[in-house]
N, C-alpha and C positions, 0 to 999 in steps of 0.2 A: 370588495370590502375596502373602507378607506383606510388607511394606517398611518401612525406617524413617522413612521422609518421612511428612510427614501427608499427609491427604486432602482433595477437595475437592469440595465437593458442588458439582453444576451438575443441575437441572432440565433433564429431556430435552423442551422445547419442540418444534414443531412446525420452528421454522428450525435449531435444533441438531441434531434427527433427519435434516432435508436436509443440513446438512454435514456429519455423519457419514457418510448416504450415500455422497456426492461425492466424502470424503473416504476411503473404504472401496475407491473403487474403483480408489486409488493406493497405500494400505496394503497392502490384501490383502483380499480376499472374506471371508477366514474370519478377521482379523483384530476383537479384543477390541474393543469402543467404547471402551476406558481407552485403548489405544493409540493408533486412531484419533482421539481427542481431545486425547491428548499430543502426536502428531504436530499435528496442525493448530494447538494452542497456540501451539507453538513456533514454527512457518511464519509465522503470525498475527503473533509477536511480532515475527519478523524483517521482515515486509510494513508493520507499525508505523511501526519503524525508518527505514527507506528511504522510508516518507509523509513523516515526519519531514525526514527528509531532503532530501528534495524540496521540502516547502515553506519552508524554510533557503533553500536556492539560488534558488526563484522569489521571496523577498525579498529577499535579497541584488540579484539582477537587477533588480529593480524599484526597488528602492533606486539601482542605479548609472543608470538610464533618469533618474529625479529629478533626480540629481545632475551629468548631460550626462558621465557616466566609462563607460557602458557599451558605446561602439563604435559605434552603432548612428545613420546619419545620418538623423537628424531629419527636418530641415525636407525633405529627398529623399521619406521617406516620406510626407510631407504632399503634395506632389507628384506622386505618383507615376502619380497616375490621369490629370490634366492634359499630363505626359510624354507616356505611355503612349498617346494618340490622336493626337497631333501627328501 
């Protein structure tokens, strides 16, 4: 089908042929590899995203552990194994 967007060349590697598979098997069996690939791009970019994300908040936390702001009592944990058998 013709489109006004451009195109994008990608090499059908040995690992883009398995996620096309994998990915085929959520698209649709008889679904095009263009689509299959759009689709996964797009999953891809939002899975990114949310890594992104993710490791935002586990510095952010790790940052407040540093700075004794994140809740989390300490010197208890250092303890805990010494507690724990009494």
């Amino acid at each position: 089908m013709a489109s006004r967007h451009a195109r994008i060349q990608v090499p059908a590697d040995p690992e883009l042929e398995a996620a096309v598979a994998r990915g085929r098997r959520l698209v649709g069996a008889s679904a095009p590899a263009s689509q299959v690939v759009r689709a996964l791009a797009l999953r891809g970019a939002d899975a990114l995203d949310q890594d992104e994300a993710a490791r935002r908040r586990a510095t952010d936390f790790l940052v407040s552990v540093a700075e004794g702001t994140s809740g989390l009592d300490l010197e208890g944990l250092r303890t805990v194994r010494a507690r724990a058998w009494r």
